[in-house]
DSSP file (Angstrom, degrees, kcal/mol; ACC not computed):
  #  RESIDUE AA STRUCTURE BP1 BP2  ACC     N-H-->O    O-->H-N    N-H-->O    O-->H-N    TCO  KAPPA ALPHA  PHI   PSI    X-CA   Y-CA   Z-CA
    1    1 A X              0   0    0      0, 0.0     2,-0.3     0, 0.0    13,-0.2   0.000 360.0 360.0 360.0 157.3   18.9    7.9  -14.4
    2    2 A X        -     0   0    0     11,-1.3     2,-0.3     2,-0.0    11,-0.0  -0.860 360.0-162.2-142.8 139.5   17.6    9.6  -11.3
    3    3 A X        -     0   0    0     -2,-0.3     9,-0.2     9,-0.2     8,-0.1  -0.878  24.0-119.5-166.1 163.0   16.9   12.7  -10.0
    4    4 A X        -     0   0    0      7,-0.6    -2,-0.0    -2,-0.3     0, 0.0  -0.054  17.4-170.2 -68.9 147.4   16.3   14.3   -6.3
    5    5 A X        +     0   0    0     27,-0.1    28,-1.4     2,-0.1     2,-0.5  -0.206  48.2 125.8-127.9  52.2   12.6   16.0   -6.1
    6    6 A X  S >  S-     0   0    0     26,-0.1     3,-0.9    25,-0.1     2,-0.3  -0.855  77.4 -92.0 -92.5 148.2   13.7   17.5   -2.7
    7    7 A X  T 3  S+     0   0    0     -2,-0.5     3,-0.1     1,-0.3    -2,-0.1  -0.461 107.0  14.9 -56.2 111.5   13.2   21.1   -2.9
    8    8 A X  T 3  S+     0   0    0      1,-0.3    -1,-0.3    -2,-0.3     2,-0.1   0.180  99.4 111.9 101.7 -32.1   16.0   23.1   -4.0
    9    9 A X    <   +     0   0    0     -3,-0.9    -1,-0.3     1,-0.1    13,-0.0  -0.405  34.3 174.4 -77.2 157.3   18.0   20.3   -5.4
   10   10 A X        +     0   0    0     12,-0.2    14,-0.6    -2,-0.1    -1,-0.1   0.521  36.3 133.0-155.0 -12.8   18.8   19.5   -9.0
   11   11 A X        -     0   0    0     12,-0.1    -7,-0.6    -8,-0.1    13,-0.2   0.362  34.5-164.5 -45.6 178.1   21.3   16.4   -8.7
   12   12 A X  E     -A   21   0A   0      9,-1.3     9,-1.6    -9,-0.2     2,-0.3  -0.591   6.5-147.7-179.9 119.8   20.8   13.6  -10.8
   13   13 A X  E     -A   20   0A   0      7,-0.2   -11,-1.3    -2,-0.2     2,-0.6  -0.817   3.3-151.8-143.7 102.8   22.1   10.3  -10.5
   14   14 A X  E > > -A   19   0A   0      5,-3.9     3,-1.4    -2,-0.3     5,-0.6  -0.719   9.3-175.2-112.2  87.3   23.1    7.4  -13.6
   15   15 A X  G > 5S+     0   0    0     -2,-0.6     3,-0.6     1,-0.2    -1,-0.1   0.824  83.3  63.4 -78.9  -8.9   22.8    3.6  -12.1
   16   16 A X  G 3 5S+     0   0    0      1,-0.1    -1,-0.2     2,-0.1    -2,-0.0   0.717 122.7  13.3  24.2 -79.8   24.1    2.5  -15.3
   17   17 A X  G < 5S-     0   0    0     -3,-1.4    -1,-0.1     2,-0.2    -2,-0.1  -0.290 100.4-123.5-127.7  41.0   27.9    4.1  -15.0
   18   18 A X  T < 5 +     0   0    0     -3,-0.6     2,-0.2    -4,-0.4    -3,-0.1   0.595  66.9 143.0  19.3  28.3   27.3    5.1  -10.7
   19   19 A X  E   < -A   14   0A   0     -5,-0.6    -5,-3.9    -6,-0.0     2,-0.5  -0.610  37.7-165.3 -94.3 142.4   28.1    8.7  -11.8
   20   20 A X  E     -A   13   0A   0     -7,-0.2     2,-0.2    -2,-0.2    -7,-0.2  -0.987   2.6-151.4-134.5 149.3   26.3   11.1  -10.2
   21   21 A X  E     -A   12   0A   0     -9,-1.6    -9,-1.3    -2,-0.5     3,-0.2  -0.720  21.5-138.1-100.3 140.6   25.9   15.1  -11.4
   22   22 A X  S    S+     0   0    0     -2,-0.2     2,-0.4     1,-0.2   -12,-0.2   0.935  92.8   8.0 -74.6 -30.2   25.3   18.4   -9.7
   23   23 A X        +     0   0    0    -12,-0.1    -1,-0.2   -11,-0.1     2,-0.2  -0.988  63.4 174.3-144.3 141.2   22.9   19.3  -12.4
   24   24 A X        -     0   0    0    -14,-0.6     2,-0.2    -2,-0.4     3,-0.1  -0.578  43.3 -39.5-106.0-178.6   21.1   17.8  -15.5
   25   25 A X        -     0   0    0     -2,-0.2    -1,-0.1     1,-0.1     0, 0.0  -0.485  69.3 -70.4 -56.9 130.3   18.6   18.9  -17.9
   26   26 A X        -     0   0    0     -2,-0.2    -1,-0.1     1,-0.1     2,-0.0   0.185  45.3-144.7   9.3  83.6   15.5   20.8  -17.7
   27   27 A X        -     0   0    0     -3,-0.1     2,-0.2     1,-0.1     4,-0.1  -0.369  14.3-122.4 -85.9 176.0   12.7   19.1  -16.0
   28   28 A X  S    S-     0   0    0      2,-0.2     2,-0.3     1,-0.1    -1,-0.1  -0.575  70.2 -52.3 -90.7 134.9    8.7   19.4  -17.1
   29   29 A X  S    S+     0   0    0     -2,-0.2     2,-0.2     2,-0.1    -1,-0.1  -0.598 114.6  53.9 -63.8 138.4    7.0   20.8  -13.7
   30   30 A X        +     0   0    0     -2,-0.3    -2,-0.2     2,-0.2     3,-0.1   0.237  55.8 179.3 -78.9 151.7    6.9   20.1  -10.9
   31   31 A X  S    S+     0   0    0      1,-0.2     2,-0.3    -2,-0.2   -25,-0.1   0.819  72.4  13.7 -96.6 -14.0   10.5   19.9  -10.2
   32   32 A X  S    S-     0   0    0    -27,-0.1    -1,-0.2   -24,-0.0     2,-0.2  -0.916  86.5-100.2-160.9 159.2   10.1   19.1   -6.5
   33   33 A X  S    S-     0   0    0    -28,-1.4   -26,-0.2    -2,-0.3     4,-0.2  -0.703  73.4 -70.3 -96.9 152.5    7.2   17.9   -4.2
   34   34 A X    >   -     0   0    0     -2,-0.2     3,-2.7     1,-0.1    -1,-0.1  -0.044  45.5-119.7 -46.9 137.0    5.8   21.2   -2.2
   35   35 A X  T 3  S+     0   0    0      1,-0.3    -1,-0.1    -3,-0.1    -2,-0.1   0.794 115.3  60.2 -50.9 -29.2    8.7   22.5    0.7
   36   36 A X  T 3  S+     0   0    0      1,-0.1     2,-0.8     2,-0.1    -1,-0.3   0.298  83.4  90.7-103.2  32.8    5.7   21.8    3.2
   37   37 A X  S <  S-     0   0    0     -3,-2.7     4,-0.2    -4,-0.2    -1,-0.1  -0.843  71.9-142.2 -99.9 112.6    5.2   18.1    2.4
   38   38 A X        -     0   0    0     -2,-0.8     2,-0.4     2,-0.1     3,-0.3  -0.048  28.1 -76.9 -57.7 176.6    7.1   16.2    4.5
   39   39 A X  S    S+     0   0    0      1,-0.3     3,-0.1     3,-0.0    -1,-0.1  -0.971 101.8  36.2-135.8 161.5    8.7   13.3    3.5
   40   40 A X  S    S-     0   0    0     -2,-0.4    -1,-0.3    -3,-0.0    -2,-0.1   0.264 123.5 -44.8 -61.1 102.6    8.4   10.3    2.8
   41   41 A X  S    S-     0   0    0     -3,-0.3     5,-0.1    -4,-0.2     3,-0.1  -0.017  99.4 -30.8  86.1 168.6    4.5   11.1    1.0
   42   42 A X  S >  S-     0   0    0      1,-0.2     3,-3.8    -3,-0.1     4,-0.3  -0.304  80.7 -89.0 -82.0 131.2    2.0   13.2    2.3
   43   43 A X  T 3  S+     0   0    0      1,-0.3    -1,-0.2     2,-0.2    -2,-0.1  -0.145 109.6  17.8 -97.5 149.9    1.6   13.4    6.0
   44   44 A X  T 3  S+     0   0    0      2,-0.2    -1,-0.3    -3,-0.1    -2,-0.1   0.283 112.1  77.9  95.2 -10.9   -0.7   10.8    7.8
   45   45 A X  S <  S+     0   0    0     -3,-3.8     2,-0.5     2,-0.1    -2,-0.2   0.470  71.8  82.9-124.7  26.0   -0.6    8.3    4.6
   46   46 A X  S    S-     0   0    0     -4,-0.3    -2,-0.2    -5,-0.1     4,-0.1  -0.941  85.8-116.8-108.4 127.8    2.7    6.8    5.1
   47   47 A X    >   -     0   0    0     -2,-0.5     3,-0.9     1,-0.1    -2,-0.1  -0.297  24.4-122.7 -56.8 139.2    3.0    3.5    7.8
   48   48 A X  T 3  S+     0   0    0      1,-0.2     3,-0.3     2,-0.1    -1,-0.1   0.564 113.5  60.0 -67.4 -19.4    5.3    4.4   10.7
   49   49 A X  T 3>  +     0   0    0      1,-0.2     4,-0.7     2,-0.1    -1,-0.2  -0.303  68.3 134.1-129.0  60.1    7.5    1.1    9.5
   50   50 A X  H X>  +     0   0    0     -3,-0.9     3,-1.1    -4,-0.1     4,-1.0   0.962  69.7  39.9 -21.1 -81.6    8.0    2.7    6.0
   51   51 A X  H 3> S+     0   0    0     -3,-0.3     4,-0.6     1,-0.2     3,-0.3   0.761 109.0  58.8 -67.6 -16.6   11.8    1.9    5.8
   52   52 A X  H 34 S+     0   0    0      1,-0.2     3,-0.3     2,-0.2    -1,-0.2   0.838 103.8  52.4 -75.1 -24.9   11.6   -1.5    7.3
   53   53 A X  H << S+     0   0    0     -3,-1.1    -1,-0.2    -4,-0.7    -2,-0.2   0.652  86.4  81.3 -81.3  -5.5    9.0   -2.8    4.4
   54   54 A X  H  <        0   0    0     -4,-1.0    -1,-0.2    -3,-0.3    -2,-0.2   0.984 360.0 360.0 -56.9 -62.7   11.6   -1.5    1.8
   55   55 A X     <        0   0    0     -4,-0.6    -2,-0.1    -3,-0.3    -1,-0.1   0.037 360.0 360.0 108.8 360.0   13.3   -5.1    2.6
């Protein structure tokens, strides 16, 4: 089970039974990484060919 830490978002995602939810349970804080961190990770400490090393 999965769930989004975009800001504002609450889905939450079972790869198990591929069901996905608008909302789950309560998380422990933070629920989301700060609205002015970009993404992917913290600005300046992610490699420009991020998605290609996912494989």
């Amino acid at each position: 089970m999965i769930r989004s830490f975009e800001p504002g978002e609450t889905w939450f995602y079972d790869y198990e039974t591929s069901q996905a939810y608008a909302s789950g349970p309560p998380l422990a804080p933070p629920e989301s990484h700060p609205a002015d961190q970009p993404t992917p990770g913290p600005e300046g400490r992610v490699p420009k060919d991020w998605a290609d090393r996912l494989g």
